[in-house]
C-alpha positions in Angstrom: 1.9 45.5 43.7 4.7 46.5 41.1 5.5 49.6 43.1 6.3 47.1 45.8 8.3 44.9 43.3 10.1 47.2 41.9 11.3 48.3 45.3 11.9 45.1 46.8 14.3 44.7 43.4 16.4 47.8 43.8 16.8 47.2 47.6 18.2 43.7 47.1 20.8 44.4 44.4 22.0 47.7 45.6 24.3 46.3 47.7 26.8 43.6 46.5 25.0 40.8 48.7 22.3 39.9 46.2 24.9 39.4 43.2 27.3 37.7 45.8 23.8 35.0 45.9 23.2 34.5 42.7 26.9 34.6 42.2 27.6 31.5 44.4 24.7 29.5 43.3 26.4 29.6 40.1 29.8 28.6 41.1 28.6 26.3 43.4 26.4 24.4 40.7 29.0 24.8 38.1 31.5 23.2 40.1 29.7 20.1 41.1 28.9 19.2 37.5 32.2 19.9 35.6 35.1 20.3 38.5 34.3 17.8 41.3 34.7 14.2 41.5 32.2 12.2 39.1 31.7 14.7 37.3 30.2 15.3 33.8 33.5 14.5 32.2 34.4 12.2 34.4 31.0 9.7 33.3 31.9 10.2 29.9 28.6 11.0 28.8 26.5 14.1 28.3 23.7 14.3 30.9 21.8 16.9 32.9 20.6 14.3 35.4 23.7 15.7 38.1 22.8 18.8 38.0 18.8 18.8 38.5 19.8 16.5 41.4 22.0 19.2 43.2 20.0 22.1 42.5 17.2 21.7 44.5 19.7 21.2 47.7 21.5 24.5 46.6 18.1 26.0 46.3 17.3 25.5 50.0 20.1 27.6 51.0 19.4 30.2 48.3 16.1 30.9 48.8 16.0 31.3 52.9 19.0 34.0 52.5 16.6 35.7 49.2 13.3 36.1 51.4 14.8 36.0 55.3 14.7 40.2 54.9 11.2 40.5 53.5 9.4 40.7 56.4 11.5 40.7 59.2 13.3 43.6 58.3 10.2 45.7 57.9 9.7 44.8 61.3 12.8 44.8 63.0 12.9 48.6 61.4 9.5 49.8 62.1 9.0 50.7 58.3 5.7 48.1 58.4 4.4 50.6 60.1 4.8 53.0 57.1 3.5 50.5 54.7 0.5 50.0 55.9 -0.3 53.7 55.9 0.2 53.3 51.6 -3.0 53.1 49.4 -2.3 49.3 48.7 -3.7 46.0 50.3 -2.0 43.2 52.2 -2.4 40.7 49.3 -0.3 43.9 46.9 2.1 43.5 49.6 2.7 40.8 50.1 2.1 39.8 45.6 4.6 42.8 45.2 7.7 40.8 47.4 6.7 37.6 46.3 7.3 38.0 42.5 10.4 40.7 43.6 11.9 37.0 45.0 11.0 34.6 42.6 12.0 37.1 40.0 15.5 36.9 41.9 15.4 33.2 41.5 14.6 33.0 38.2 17.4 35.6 37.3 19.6 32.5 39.2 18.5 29.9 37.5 18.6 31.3 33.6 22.5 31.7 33.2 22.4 28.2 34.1 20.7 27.5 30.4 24.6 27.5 29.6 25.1 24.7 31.2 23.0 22.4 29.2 24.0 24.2 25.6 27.4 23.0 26.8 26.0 19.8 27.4 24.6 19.7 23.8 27.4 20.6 22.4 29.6 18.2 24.3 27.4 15.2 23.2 29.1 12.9 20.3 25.2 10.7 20.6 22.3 12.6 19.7 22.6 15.4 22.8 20.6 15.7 25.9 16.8 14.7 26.3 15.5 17.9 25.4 11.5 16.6 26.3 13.2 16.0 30.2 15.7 18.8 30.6 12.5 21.3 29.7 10.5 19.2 32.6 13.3 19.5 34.9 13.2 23.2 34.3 10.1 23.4 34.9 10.0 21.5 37.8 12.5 23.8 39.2 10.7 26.8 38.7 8.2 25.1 40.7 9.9 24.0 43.0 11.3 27.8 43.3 8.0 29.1 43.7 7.3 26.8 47.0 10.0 28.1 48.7 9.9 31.6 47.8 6.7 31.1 49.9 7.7 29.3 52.5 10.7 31.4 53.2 8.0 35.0 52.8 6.1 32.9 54.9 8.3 32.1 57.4 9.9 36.0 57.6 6.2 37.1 58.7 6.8 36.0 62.0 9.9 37.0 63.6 11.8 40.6 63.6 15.3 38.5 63.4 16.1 37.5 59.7 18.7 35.4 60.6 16.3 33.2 62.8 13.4 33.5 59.4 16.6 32.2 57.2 16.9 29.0 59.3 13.1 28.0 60.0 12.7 28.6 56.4 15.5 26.2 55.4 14.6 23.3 57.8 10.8 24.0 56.6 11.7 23.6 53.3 14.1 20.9 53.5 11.3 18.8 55.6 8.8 19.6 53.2 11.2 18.4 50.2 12.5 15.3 51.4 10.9 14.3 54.6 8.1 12.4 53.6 10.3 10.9 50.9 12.0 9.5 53.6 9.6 9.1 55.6 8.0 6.5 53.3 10.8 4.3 53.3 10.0 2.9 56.6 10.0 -0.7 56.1 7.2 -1.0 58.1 5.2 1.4 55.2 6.3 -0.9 52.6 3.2 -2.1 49.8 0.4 0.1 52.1 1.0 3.9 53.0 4.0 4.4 51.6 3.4 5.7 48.3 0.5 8.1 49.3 3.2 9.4 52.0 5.8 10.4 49.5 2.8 11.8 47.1 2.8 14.2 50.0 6.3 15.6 49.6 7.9 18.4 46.7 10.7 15.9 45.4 7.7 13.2 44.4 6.3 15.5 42.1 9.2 17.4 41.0 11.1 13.9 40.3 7.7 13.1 38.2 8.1 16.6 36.1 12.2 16.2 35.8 10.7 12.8 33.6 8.9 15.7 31.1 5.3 14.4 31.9 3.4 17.3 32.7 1.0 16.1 35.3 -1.8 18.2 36.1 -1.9 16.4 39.6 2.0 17.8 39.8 1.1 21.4 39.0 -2.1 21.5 41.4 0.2 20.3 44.2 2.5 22.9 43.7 0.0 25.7 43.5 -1.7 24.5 46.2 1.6 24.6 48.2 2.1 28.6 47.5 -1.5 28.9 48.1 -1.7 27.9 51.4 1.6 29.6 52.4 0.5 33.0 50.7 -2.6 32.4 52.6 -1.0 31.4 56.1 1.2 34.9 55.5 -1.5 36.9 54.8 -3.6 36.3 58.0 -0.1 36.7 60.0 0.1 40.0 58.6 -3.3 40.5 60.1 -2.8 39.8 63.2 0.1 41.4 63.1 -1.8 44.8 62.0 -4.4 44.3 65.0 -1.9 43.8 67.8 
């Protein structure tokens, strides 16, 4: 699995694209909370709360363009093939690019600690909720995880990365926000409506962002990259016997 990681790590930042990611997110997240309107500085108080709310939007388009290559590129360029012939098993596989991407997101997400530090320091009150910026964190990592699968998931069926990069953003858009919306429906209203948004990612990663670690919230969550992991895994199967 780390042969396969370690790989998956050296092919993604030797070229300038994978820097040029992580590069972006960080403008792009840094620019919405201190430079554009209502901004930070423009509340005229010190809170996280902006920027937990904009990451997971940035992280949609992140994550698709981190995993679209995974697969489809091993298929588009017949090197699947190859890997198959290697003394390791699917699940090494497809373990070994799974941590290679998350470990890409993660390497994203850390500069951002400097955010809240400034944050800290720019508070004259007592400084940021520690106890909910460390659940928000979390919650993002999370959150990361889910669609690190879904978009590994989603490049194990097509040879074209550019088609795995947009079923993997709508997929995890939907699966973020849809039911969230979803259970707004007047007609939903004091019945089905709360176990419908219980059903979508931004329920439970709104409930961490509140630093209440849920066990209910970190179940859903591995359950999520379970079942995508799994889903993957028996398409790569299939894919082997055809």
């Amino acid at each position: 699995m780390w042969s396969v990681c370690k790989k998956e790590l050296r092919q993604y930042f030797s070229s300038l694209t994978g820097y040029i990611a992580i590069i972006f997110f960080l403008i792009l997240s840094g620019t919405i909370l201190f430079i554009l309107p209502d901004n930070i500085l423009d509340l005229g108080y010190a809170t996280p709360e902006k920027f937990f709310q904009i990451t997971p939007w940035i992280l949609l388009v992140l994550v698709p363009a981190i995993t679209m290559r995974s697969f489809s590129e091993e298929f588009r360029t017949g090197t699947f093939e190859i890997l198959q012939t290697l003394p390791i098993t699917r699940w090494q596989l497809l373990s070994g690019k799974y941590v290679a991407a998350f470990i890409i997101v993660l390497i994203a997400l850390l500069p951002t600690v400097i955010y809240m530090i400034s944050l800290q320091a720019l508070s004259s009150t007592g400084g940021i909720d520690i106890g909910g910026t460390i659940g928000s964190y979390a919650g993002l990592v999370l959150l990361s995880a889910v669609f690190v699968a879904i978009g590994i998931c989603c490049s194990s069926f097509t040879y074209n990365p550019v088609a795995a990069f947009i079923a993997s953003a709508f997929l995890c858009m939907l699966v973020y926000s849809a039911f969230g919306a979803l259970s707004r429906i007047p007609a939903l209203e004091g019945g089905a409506d709360y176990y419908i948004e219980m059903l979508g990612i931004d329920f439970h990663y709104h409930s961490l962002s509140r630093g209440v670690a849920d066990t209910m919230d970190i179940i859903y969550f591995f359950t999520l990259i379970g079942l995508f992991l799994i889903i993957t895994q028996r398409n790569l199967i299939k894919r082997q016997g055809a």
